[in-house]
TIMI-2910 file (N, C-alpha, C, CB; in pm, 1 decimal, decimal comma, always signed):
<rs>
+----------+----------+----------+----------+----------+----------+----------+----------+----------+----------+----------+----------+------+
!      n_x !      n_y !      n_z !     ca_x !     ca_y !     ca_z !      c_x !      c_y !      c_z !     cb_x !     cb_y !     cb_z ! resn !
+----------+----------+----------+----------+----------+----------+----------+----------+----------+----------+----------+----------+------+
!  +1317,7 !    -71,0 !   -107,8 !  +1200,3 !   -141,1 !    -59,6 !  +1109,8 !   -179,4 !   -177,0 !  +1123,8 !    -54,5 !    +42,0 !  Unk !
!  +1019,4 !   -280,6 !   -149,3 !   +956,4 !   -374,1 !   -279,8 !   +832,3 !   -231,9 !   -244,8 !   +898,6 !   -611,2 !   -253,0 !  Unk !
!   +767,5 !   -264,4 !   -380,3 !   +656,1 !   -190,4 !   -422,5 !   +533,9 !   -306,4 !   -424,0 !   +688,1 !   -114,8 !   -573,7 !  Unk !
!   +405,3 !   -252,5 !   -393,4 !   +334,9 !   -392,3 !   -419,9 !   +194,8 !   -318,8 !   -471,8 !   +317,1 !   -511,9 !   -262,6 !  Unk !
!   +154,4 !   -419,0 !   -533,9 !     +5,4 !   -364,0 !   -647,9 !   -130,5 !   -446,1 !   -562,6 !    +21,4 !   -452,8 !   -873,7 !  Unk !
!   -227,6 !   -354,4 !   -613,7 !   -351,2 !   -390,3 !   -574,3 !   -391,4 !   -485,8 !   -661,6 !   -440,0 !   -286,9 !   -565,1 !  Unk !
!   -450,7 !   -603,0 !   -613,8 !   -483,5 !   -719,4 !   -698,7 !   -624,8 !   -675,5 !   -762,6 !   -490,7 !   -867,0 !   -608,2 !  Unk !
!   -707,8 !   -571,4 !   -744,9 !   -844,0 !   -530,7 !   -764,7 !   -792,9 !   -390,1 !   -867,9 !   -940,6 !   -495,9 !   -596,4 !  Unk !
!   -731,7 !   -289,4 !   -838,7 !   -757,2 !   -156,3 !   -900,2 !   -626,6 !   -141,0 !   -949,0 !   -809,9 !    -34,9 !   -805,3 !  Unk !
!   -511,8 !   -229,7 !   -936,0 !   -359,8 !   -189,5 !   -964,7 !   -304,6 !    -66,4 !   -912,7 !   -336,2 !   -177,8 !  -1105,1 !  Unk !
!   -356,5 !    -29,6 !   -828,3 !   -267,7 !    +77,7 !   -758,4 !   -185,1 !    +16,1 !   -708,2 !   -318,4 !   +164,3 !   -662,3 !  Unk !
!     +0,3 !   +132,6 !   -692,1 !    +99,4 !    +52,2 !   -664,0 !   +147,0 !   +184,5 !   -532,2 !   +213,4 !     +3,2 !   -818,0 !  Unk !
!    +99,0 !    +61,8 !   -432,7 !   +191,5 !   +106,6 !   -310,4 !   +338,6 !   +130,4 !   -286,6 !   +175,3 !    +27,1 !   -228,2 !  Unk !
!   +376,5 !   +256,8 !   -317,5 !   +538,0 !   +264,7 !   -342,9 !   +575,4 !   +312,0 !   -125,3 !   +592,5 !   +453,9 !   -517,7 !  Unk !
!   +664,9 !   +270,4 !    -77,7 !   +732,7 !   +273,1 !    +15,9 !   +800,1 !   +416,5 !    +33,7 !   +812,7 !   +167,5 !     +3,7 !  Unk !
!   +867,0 !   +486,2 !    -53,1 !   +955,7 !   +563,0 !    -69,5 !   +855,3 !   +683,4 !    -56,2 !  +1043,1 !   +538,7 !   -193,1 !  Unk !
!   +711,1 !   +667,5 !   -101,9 !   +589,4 !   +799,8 !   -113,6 !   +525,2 !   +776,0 !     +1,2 !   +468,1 !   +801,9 !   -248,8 !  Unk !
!   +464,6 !   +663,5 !    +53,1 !   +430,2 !   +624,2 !   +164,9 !   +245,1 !   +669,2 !    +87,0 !   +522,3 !   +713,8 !   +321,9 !  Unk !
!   +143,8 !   +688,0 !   +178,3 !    +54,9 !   +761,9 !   +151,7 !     -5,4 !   +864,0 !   +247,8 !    -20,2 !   +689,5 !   +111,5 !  Unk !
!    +38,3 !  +1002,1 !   +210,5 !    +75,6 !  +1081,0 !   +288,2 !    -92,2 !  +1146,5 !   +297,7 !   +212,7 !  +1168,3 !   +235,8 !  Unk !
!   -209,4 !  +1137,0 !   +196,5 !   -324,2 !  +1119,9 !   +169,3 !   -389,4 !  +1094,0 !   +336,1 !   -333,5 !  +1002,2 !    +52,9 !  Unk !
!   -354,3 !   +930,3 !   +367,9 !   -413,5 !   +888,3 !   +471,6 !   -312,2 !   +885,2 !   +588,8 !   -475,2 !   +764,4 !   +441,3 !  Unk !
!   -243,5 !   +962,5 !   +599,8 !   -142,2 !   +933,3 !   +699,4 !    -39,7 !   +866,1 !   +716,6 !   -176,0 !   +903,7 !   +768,8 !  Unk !
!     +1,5 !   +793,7 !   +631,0 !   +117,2 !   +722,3 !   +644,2 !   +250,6 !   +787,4 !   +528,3 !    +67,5 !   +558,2 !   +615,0 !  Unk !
!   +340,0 !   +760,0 !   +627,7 !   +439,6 !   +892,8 !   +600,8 !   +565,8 !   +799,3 !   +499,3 !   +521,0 !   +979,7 !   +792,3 !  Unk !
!   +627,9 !   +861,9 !   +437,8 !   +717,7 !   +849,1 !   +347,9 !   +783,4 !   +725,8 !   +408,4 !   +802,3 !   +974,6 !   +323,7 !  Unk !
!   +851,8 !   +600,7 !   +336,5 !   +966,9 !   +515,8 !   +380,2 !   +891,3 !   +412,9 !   +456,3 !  +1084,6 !   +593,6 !   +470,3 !  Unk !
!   +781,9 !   +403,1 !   +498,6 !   +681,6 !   +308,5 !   +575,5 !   +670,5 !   +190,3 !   +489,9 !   +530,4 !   +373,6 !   +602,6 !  Unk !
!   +727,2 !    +79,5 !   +557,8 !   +719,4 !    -54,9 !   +442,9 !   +577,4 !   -102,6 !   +444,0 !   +824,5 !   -200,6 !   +486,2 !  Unk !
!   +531,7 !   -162,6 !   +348,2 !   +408,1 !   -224,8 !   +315,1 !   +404,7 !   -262,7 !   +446,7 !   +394,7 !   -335,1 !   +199,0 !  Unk !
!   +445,2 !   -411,5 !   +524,4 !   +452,8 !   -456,8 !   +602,2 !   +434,4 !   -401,5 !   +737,7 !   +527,8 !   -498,0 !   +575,5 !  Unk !
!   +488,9 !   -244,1 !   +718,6 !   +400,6 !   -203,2 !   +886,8 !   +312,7 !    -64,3 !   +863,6 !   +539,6 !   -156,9 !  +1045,3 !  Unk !
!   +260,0 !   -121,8 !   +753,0 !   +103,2 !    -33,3 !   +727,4 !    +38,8 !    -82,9 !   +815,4 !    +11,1 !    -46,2 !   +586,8 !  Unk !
!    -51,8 !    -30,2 !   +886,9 !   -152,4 !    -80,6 !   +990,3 !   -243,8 !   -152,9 !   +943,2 !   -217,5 !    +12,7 !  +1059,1 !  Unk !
!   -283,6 !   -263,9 !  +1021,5 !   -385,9 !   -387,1 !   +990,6 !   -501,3 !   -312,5 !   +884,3 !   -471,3 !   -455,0 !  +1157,8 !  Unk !
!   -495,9 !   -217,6 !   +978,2 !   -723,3 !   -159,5 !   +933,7 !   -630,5 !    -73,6 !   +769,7 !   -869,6 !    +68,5 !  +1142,5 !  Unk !
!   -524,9 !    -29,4 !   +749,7 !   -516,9 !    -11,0 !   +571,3 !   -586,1 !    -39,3 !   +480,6 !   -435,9 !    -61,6 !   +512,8 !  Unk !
!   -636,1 !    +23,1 !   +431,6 !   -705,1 !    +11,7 !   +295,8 !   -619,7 !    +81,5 !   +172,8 !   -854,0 !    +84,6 !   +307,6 !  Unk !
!   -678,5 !     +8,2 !    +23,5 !   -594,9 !    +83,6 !   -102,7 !   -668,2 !   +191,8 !    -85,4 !   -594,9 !    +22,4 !   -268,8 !  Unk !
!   -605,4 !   +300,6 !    -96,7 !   -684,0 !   +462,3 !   -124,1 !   -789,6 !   +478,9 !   -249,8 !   -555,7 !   +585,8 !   -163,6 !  Unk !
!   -731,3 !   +380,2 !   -340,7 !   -799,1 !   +390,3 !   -447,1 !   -980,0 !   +335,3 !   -488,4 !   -703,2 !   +329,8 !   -517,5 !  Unk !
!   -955,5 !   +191,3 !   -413,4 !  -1003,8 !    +86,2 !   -430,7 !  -1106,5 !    +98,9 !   -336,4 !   -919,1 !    -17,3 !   -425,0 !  Unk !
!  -1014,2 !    +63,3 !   -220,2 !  -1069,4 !    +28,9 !    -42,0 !  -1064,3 !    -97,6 !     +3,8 !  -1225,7 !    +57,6 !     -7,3 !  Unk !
!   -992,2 !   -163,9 !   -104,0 !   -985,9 !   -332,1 !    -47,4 !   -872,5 !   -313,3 !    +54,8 !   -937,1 !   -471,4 !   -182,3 !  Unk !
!   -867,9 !   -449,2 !   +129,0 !   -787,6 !   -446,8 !   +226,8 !   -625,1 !   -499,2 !   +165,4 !   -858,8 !   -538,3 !   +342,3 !  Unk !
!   -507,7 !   -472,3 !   +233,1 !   -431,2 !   -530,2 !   +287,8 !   -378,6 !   -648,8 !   +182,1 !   -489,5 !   -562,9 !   +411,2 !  Unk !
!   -451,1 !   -750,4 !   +242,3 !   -419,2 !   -915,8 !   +186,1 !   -430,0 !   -897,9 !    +38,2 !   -543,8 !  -1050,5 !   +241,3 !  Unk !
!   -491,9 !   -785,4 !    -12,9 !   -529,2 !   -827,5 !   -135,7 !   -451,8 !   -736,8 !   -270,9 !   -690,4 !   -815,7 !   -131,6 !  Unk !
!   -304,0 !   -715,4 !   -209,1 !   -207,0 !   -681,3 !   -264,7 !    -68,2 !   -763,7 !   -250,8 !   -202,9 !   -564,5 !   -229,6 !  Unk !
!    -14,8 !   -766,2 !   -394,4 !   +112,8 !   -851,8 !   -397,3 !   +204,7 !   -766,3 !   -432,6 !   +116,6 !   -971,3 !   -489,2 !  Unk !
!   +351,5 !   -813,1 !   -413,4 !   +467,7 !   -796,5 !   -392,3 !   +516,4 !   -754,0 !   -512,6 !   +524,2 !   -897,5 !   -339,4 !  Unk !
!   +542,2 !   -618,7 !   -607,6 !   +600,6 !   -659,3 !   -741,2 !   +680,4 !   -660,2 !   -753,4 !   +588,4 !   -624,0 !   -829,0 !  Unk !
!   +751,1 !   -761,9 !   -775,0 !   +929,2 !   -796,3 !   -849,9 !   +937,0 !   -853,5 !   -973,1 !  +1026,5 !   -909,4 !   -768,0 !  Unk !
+----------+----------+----------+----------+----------+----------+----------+----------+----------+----------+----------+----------+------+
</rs>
């Protein structure tokens, strides 16, 4: 699964760790993180992370 970075703080949402912090559990793709997600780091939303390849 793709990893994707915060366009604000560069935190990198890895799939495989999930963020177990706020509840979301290991293997959870970016894509069905829940709408209301925020970066843990940051607090920006969602939209405002890209795809890194």
């Amino acid at each position: 699964m793709t990893t994707h970075i915060c366009s604000v703080c560069q935190y990198e949402y890895d799939p495989d760790i999930g963020d177990p912090d706020n509840g979301i559990a290991p293997g959870t793709s970016f894509e069905d993180l829940p709408d209301d997600w925020v970066c843990p780091v940051c607090g920006v939303e969602k939209e405002d992370f890209e795809p890194n390849i």
